[in-house]
C-alpha positions as a printed NumPy array, in Angstrom:
array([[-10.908,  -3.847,   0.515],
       [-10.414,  -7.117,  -1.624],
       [-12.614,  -8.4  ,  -4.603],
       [-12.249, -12.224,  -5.413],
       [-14.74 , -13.909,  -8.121],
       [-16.843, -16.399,  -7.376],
       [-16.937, -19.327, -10.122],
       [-18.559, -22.347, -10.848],
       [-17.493, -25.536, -13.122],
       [-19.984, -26.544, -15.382],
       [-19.935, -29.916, -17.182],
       [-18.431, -28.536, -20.884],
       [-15.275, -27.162, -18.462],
       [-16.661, -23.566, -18.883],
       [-16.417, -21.414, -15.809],
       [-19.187, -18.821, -15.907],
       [-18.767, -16.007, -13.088],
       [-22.061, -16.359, -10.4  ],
       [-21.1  , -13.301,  -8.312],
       [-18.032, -11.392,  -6.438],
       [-16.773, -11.483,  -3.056],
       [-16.013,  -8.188,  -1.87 ],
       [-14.355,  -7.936,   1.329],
       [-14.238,  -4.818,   3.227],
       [-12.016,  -4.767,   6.985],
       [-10.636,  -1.755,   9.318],
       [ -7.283,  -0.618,  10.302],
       [ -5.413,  -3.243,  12.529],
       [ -5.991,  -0.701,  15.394],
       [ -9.37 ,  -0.361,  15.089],
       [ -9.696,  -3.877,  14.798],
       [ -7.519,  -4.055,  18.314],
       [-10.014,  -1.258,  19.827],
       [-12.797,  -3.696,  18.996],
       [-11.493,  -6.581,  20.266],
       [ -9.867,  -5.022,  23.802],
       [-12.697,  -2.349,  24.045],
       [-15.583,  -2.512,  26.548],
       [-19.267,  -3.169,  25.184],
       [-19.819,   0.254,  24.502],
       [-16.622,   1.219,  21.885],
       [-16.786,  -2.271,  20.526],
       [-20.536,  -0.64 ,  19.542],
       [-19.853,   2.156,  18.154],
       [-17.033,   0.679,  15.702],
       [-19.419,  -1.971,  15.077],
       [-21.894,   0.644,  14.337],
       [-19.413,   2.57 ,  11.517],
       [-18.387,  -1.048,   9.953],
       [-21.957,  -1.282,   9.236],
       [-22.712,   2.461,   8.065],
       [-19.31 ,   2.517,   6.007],
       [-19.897,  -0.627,   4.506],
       [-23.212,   0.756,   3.304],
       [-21.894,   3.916,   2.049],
       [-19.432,   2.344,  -0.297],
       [-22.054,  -0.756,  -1.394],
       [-24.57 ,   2.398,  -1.663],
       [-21.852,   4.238,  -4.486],
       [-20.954,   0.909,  -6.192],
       [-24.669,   0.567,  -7.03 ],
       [-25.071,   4.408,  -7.927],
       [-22.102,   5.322,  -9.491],
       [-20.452,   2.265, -11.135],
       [-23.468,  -1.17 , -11.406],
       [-24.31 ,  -1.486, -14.818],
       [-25.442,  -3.889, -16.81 ],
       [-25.749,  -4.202, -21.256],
       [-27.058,  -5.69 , -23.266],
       [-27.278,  -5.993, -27.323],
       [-23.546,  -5.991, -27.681],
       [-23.096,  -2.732, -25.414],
       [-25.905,  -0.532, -26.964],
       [-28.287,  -0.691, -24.194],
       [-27.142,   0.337, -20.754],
       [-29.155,   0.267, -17.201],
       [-28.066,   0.845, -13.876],
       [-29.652,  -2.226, -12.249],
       [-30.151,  -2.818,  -8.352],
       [-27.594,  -5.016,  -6.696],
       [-28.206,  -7.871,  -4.677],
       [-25.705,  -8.571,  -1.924],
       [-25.474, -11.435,   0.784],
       [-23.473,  -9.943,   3.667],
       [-21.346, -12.061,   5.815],
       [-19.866, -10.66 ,   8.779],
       [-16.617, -12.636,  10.122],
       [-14.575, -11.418,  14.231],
       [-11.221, -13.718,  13.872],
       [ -8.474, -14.757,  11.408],
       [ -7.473, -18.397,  10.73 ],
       [ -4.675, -18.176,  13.41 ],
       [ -8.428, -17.113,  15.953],
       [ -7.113, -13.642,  16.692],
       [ -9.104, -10.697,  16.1  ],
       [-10.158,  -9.853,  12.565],
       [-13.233,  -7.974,  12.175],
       [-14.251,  -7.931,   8.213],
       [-17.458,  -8.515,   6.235],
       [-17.953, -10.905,   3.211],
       [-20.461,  -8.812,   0.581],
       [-21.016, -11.531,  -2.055],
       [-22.658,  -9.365,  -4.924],
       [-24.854, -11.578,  -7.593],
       [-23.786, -11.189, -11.206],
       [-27.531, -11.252, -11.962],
       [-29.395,  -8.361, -11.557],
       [-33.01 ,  -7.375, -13.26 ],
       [-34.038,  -4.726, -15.459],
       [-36.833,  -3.825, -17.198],
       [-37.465,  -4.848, -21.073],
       [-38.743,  -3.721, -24.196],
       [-42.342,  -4.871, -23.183],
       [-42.304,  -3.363, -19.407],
       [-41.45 ,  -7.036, -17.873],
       [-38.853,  -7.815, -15.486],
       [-35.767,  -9.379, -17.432],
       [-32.674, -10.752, -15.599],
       [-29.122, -10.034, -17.105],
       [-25.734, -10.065, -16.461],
       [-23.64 ,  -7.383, -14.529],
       [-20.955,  -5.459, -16.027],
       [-18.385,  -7.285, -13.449],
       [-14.958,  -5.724, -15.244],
       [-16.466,  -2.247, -14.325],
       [-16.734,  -3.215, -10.618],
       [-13.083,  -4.456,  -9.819],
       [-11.941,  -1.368, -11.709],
       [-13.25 ,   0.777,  -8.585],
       [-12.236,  -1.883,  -6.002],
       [-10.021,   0.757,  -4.546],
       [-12.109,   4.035,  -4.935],
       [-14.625,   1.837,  -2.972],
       [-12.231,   0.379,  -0.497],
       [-11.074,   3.837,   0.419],
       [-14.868,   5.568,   0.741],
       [-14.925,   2.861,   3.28 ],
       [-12.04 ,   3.15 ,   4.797],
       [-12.705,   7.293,   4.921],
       [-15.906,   7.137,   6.072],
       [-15.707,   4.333,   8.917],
       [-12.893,   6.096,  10.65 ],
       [-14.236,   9.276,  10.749],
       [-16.679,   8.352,  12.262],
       [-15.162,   6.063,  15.052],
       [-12.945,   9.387,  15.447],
       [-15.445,  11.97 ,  15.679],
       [-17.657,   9.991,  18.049],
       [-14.94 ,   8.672,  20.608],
       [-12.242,  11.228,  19.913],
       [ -9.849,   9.952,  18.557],
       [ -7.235,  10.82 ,  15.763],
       [ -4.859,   8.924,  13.317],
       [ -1.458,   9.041,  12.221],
       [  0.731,   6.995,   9.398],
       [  2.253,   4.208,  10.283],
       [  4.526,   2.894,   7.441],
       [  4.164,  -0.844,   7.093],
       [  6.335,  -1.456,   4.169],
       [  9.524,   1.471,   3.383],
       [  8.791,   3.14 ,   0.441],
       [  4.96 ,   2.55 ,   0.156],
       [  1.976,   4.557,   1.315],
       [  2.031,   4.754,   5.304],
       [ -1.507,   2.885,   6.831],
       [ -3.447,   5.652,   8.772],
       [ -4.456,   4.332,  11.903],
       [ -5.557,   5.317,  15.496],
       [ -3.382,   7.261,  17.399],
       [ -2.45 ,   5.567,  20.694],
       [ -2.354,   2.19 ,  19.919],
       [  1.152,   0.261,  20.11 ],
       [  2.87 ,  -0.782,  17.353],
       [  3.607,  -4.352,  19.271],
       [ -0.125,  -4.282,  19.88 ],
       [ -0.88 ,  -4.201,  16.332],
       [  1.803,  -6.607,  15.741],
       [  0.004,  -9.336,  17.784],
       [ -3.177,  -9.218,  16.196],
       [ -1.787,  -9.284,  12.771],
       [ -0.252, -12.858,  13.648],
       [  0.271, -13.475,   9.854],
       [  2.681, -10.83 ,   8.766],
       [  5.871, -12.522,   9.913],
       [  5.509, -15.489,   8.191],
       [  4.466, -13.71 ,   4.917],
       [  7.636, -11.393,   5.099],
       [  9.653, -14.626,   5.878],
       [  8.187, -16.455,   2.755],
       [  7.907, -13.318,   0.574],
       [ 11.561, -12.936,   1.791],
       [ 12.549, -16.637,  -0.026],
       [ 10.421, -15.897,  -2.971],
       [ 12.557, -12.664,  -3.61 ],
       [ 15.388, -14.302,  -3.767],
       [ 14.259, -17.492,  -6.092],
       [ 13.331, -14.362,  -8.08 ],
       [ 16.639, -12.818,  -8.927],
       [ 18.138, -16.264,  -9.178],
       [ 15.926, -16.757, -12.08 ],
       [ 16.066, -13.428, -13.423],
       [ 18.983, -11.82 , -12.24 ],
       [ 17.23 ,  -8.634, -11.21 ],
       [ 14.889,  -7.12 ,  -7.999],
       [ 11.4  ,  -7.767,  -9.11 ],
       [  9.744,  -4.4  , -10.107],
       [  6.799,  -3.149,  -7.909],
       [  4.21 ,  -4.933,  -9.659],
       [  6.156,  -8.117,  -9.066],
       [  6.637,  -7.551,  -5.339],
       [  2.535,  -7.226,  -5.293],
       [  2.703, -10.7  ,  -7.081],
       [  4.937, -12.374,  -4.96 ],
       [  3.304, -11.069,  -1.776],
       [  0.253, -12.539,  -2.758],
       [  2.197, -15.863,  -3.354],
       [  3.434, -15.474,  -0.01 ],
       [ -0.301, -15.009,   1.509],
       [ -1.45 , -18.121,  -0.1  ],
       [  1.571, -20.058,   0.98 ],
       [  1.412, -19.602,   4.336],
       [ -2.257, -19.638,   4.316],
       [ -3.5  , -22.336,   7.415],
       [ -6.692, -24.398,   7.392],
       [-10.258, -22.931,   8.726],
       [-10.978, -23.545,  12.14 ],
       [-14.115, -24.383,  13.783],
       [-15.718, -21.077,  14.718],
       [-16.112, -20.269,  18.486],
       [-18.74 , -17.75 ,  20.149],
       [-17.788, -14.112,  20.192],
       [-17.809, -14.312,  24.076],
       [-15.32 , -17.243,  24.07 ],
       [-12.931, -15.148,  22.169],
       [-13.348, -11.872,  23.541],
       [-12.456, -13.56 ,  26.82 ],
       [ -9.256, -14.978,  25.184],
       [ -8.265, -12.31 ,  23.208],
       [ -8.577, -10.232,  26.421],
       [ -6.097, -13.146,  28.426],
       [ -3.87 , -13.079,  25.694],
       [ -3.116,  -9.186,  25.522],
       [ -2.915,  -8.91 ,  29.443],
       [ -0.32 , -11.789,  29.451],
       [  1.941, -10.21 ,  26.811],
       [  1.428,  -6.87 ,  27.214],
       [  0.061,  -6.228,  31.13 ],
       [ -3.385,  -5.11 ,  32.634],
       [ -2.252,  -1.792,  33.247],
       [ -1.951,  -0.858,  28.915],
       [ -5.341,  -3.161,  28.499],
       [ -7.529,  -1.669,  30.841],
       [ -6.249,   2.027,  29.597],
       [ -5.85 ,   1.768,  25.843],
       [ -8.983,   3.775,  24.864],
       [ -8.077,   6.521,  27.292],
       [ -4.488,   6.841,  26.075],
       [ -6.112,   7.048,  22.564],
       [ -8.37 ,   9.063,  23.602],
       [ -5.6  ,  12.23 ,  24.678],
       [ -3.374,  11.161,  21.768],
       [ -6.529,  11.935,  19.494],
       [ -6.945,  15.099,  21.961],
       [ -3.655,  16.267,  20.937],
       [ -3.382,  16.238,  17.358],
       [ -7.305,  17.587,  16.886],
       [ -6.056,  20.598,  19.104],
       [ -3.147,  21.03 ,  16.28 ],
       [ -5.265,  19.981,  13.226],
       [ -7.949,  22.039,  12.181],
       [-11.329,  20.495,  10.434],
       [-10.028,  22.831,   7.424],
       [ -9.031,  21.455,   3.853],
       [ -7.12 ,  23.429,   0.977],
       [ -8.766,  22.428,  -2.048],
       [ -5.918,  24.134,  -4.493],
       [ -3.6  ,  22.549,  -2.563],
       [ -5.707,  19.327,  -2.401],
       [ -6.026,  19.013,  -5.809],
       [ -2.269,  19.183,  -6.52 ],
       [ -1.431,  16.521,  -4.616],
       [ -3.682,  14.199,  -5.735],
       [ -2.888,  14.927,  -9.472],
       [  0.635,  14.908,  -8.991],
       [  0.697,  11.734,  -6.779],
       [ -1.701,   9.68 ,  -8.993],
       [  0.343,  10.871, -12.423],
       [  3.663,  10.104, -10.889],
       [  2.963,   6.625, -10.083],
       [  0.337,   5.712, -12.641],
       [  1.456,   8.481, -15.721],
       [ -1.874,   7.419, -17.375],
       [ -5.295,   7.64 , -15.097],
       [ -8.881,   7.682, -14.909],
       [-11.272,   9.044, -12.608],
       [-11.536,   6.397, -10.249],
       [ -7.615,   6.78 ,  -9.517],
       [ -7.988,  10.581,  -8.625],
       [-11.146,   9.749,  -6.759],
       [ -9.611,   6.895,  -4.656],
       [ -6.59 ,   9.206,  -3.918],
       [ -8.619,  12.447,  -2.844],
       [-10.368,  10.383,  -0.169],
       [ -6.961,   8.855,   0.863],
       [ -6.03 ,  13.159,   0.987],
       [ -8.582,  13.873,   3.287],
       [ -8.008,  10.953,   5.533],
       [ -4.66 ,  11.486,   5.352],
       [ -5.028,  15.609,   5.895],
       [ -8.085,  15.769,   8.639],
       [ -6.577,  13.161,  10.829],
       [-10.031,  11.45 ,  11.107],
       [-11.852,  14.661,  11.614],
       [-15.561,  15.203,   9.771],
       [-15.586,  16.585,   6.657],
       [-18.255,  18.221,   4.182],
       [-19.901,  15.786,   1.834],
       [-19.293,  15.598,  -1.591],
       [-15.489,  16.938,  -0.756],
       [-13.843,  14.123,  -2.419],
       [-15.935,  14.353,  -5.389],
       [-15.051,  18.369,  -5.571],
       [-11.54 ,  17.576,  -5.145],
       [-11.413,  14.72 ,  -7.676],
       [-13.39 ,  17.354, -10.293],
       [-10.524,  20.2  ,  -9.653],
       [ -8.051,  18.381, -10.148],
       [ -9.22 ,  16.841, -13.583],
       [ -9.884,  20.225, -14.314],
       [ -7.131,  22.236, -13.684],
       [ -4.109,  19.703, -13.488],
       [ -4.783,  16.996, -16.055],
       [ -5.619,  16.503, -19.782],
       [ -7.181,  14.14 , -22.374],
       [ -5.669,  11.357, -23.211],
       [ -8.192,   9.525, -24.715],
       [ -8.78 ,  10.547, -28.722],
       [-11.949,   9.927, -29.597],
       [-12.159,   8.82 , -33.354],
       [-13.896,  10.603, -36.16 ],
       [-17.897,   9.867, -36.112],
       [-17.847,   8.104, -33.088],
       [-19.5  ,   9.056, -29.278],
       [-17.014,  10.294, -27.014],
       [-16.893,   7.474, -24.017],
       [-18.36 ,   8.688, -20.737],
       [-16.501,  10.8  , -18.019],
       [-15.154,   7.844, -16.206],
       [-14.442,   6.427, -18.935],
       [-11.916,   8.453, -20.095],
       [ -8.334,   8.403, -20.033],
       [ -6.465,  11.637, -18.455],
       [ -2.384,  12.269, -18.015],
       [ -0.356,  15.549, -16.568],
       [  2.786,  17.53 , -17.083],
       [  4.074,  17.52 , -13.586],
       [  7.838,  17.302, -13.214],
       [  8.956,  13.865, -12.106],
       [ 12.053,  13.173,  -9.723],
       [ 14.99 ,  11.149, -11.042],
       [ 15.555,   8.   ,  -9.095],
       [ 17.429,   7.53 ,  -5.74 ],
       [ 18.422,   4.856,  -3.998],
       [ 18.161,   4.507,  -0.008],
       [ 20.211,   2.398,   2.515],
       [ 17.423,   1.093,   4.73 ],
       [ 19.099,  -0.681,   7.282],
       [ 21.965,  -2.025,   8.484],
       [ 23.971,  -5.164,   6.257],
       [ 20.612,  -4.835,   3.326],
       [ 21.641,  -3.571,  -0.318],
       [ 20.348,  -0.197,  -0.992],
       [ 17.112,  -0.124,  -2.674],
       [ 15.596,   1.735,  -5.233],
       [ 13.118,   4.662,  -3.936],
       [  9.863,   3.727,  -4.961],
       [  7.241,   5.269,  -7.404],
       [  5.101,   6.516,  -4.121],
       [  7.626,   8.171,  -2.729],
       [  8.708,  10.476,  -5.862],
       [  5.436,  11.066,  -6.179],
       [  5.142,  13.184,  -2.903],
       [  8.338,  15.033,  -3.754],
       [  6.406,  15.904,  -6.943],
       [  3.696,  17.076,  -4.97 ],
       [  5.276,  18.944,  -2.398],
       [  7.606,  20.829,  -4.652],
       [  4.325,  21.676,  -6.899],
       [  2.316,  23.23 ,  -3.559],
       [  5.32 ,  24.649,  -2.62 ],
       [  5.936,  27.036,  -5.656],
       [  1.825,  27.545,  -4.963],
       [  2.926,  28.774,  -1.521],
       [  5.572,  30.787,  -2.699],
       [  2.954,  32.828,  -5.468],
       [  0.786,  33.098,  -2.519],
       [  3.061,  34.989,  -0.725],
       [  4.833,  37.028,  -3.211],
       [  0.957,  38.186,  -4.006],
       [  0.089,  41.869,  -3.615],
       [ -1.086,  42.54 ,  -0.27 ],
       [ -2.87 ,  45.244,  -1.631],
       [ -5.783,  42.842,  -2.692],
       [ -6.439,  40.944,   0.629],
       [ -9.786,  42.826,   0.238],
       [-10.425,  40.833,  -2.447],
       [ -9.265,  37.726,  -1.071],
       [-11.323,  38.03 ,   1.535],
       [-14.68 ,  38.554,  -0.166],
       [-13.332,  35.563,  -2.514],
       [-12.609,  33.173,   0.847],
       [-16.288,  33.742,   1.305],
       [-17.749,  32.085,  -1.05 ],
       [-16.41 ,  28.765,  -3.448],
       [-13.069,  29.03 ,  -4.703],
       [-12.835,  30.913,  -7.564],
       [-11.456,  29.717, -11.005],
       [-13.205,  26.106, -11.341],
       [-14.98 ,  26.505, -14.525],
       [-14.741,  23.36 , -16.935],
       [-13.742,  23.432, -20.448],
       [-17.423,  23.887, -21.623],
       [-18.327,  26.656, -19.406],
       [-20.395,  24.373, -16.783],
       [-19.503,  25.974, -13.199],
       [-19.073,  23.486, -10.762],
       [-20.443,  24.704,  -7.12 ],
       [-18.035,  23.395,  -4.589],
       [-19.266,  21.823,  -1.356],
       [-20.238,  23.649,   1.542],
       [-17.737,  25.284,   3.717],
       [-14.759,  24.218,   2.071],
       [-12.587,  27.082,   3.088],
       [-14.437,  28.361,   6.547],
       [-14.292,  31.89 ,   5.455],
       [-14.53 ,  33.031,   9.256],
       [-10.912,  32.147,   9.682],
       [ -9.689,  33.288,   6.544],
       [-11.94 ,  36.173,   5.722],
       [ -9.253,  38.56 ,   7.689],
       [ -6.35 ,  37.365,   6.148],
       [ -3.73 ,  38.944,   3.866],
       [ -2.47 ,  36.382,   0.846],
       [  0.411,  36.048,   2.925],
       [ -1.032,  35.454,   6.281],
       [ -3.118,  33.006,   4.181],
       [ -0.397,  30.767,   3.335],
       [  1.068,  30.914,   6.477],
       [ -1.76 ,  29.749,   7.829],
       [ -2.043,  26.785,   5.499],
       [  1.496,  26.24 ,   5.671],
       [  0.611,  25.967,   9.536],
       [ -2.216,  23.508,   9.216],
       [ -0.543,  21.365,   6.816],
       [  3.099,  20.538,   9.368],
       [  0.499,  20.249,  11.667],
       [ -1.484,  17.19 ,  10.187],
       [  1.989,  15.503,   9.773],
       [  3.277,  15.898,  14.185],
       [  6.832,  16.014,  14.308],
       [  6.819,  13.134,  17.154],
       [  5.443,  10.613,  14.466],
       [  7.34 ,  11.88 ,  11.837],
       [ 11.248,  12.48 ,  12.765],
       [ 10.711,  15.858,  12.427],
       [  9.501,  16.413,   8.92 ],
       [  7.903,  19.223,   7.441],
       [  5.305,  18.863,   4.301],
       [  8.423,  21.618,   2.847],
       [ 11.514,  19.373,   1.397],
       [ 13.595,  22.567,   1.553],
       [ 12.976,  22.338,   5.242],
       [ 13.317,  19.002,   6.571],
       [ 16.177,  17.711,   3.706],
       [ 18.582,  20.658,   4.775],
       [ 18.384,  20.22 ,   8.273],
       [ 21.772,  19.241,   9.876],
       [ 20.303,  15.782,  11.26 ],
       [ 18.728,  14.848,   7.644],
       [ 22.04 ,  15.957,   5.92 ],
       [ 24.076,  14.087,   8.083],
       [ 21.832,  10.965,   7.708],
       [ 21.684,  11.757,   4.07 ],
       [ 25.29 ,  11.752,   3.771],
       [ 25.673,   8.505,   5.628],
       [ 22.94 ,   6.923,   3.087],
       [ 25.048,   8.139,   0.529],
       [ 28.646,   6.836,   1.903],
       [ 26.873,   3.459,   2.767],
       [ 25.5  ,   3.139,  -0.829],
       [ 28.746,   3.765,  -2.428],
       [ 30.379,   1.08 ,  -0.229],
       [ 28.445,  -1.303,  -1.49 ],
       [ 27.954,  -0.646,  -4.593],
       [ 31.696,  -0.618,  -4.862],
       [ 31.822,  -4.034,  -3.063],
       [ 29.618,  -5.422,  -5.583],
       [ 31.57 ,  -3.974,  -8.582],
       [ 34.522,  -5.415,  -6.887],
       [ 32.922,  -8.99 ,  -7.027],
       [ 31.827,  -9.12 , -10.474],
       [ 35.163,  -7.336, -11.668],
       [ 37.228,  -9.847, -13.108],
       [ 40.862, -10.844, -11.965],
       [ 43.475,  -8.343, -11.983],
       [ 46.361,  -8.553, -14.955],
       [ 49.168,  -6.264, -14.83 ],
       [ 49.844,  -6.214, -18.706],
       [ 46.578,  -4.608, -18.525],
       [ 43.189,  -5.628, -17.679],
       [ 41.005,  -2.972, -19.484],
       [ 42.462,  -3.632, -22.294],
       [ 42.828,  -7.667, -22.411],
       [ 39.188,  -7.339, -21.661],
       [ 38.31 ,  -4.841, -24.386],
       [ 39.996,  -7.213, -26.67 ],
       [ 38.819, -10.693, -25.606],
       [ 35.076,  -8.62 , -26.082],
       [ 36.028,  -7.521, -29.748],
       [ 36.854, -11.2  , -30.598],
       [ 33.731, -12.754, -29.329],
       [ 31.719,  -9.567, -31.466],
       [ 34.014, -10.97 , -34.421],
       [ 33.618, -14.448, -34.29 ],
       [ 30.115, -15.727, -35.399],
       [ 27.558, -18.275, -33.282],
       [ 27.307, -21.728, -34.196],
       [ 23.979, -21.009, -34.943],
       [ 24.401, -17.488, -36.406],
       [ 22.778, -17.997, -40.485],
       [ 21.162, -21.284, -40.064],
       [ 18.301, -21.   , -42.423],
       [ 18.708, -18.354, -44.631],
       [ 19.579, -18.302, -48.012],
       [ 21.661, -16.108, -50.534]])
């Protein structure tokens, strides 16, 4: 989901804001399933665009709208009003379903003497969710284009080192490819404006920087608008298109060989979530890359948990929001002070942090004849959080057996221990833990069990044989000879670079000609070194 303002020039060169574009789109393969699906799945993804788009437009207005007034001391939640704008292809004319909701930044509320007044809306508080929103969305539509054809999802990793894209199970990777006609020529200009990059600055550009440069790289190779064409016309084309590159056989059977991918990994995958172990991850993933978060991060990454977890299966509702509350709870702490005599700000207002240990850097050798690169923030965050749920794993087992009567009666009902700081129980939603699986189980058998569910929500055929356990899948003798060639490859190059910056050899000495010619130049002062001072 992207937000873009919406401005206006007036005459005295101001630029007041008139409203926000909020765009909201699918997964490439569900856009792909749309576009090569009969009448009847093209429906029904239509149908949880619509319903998903609503849900998250539906939270924006409830949870985060505002608008003030009187310098901040009065505070409504207002109505929105939205224009929606539904758009099928891309500039290049391949598929691209995607809806335009231009939100007014005027909204009406009710004043002092019971009339109607219009006001502004509290626009900074809206992009600040952008993401929680664009992942309710995201969460919400594919579950239930899942649940209703069948279907499940696994990660595809667009870009190494960042967070893997869940999509359909099923659908090519070259299939994708085509629709998203665009990427190439963004990596190929991203790919030029990383290296103008170091030449000016003689460094990588942090992560932050690649974001800014890829959006360079998006408006660069940005083409012109084309005349729009009947959804018939293209549908027809897009259909031509596919069967030319790709055959009518694949075409005319992708839904079906979704359809017993998604059979698969729902038969390995149960509709079952951990919420200790839920709330761990998301606290340790969101502190590792972020250090300092709010609500709306933990929020945005529990929904990405469960999408991630369940594979596209249903969940309870208000799971996220459970999730998001335990893990504020039990895993993070204040940071936000509030001063003496003031209000304390609201609860998404504040400001949290964690302890959780962070792992030291590493680099990685991607590919063959490409410098090593520097593992990214994302992907020390999931060691974080695996090695966290892991020692959770390991108390679980080493637990008493003796009390599995207590366990059980515990699995019953909501998990225990989720008490706030003020004494406020929080009821979790229903059937978080289905006690009729679990309600049997020693502490041990318990954590096999989840140990179970969780490798099976990552399939070793889309994952090289990974486990969610690092002590597993890093000691293996495949990962630790790969490992060891990473390593070997990294020190051969970072040995051929030291070699090319090292300066000619001198047989009198070169350490210590240079550790004398670098003296000198400390001794000697600039040319400019005191210019303006005085005794």
């Amino acid at each position: 989901m992207l937000g873009q303002p919406i401005e206006e020039i007036e005459a005295r060169n101001q630029t007041p804001l008139l409203g926000m574009d909020f765009t909201f789109r699918p997964q490439a393969s569900l856009v792909v399933l749309w576009a090569l699906g009969d009448t009847a799945t093209r429906r029904v993804i239509e149908r949880a665009h619509e319903r998903a788009v609503a849900t998250a437009l539906r939270w924006l207005e409830d949870e985060v709208a505002e608008t003030r007034w009187a310098s901040g001391r009065g505070r409504a939640k207002p109505a929105l009003v939205v224009a929606a704008f539904r758009h099928i292809d891309n500039r290049d004319g391949l598929p691209l379903l995607h809806e335009h909701c231009l939100i007014l930044n005027r909204v009406q509320r009710l004043g002092a003497d019971g009339e109607p007044v219009w006001g502004a809306l509290d626009t900074y508080r809206l992009y600040q969710n952008v993401v929680a929103a664009g992942t309710l969305y995201t969460l919400t539509m594919t579950t239930e284009v899942c649940e209703t054809l069948g279907l499940a999802t696994v990660p595809r990793e667009v870009t190494p080192g960042l967070r893997p894209v869940m999509e359909v199970a099923g659908v090519p990777e070259d299939l994708i490819n085509w629709s998203a006609s665009r990427r190439q020529r963004i990596e190929d200009a991203l790919e030029v404006l990383t290296d103008q990059y170091v030449k000016d600055h003689g460094h990588l550009p942090s992560e932050r920087g690649r974001h800014g440069l890829g959006w360079w790289a998006a408006q660069e190779t940005r083409p012109a608008k084309r005349k729009p064409k009947p959804l018939q016309q293209l549908l027809a084309w897009w259909s031509a298109s596919a069967i030319l590159r790709f055959g009518q056989q694949l075409i005319d059977s992708l839904l079906d060989r979704c359809r017993a991918a998604g059979a698969a990994i729902r038969a390995q995958v149960d509709p079952t979530v951990d919420v200790a172990l839920a709330a761990v991850d998301v606290a340790a993933v969101v502190f590792t890359v972020r250090e300092k978060f709010s609500r709306r991060h933990i929020l945005a990454e529990a929904r990405r948990h469960l999408l991630e977890t369940l594979r596209g299966r249903e969940f309870t509702r208000g799971l996220d929001d459970y999730i998001a509350h335990r893990a504020l709870l039990r895993y993070s702490r204040h940071h936000t002070v509030t001063k003496p005599g003031r209000e304390a700000p609201a609860a998404d207002r504040m400001t949290y942090t964690a302890d959780f240990p962070v792992p030291h850097r590493w680099w990685i050798a991607p590919a063959e004849g490409t410098p090593p690169r520097e593992s990214s923030r994302y992907e020390r965050a999931r060691v974080a959080s695996l090695a966290v749920q892991n020692a959770i794993r390991d108390a679980r087992i080493r637990a008493d057996t003796a009390t599995a009567t207590e366990a059980a009666t515990s699995a019953v009902s909501a998990p225990a221990d989720h008490r706030d700081l003020e004494g406020e129980t929080a009821s979790a939603p229903h059937a978080v833990d289905h006690p009729g699986r679990d309600a049997a189980l020693t502490p041990a058998q318990r954590a096999a069990a989840v140990q179970a569910h969780q490798q099976a929500a990552m399939p070793e055929e889309y994952l090289e044989g990974r486990t969610t356990d690092p002590t597993t899948w890093l000691r293996t003798p495949k990962n630790l000879d790969r490992l060891a060639a990473f390593t070997r490859a990294a020190d051969t190059r970072r040995r051929a670079m030291e070699d090319r910056k090292a300066p000619a050899a001198d047989p009198a000495g070169p350490v210590d000609q240079h550790r004398q010619e670098h003296e000198q130049q400390r001794q000697q002062p600039d040319p400019g070194q005191g210019q303006g001072l005085r005794p």
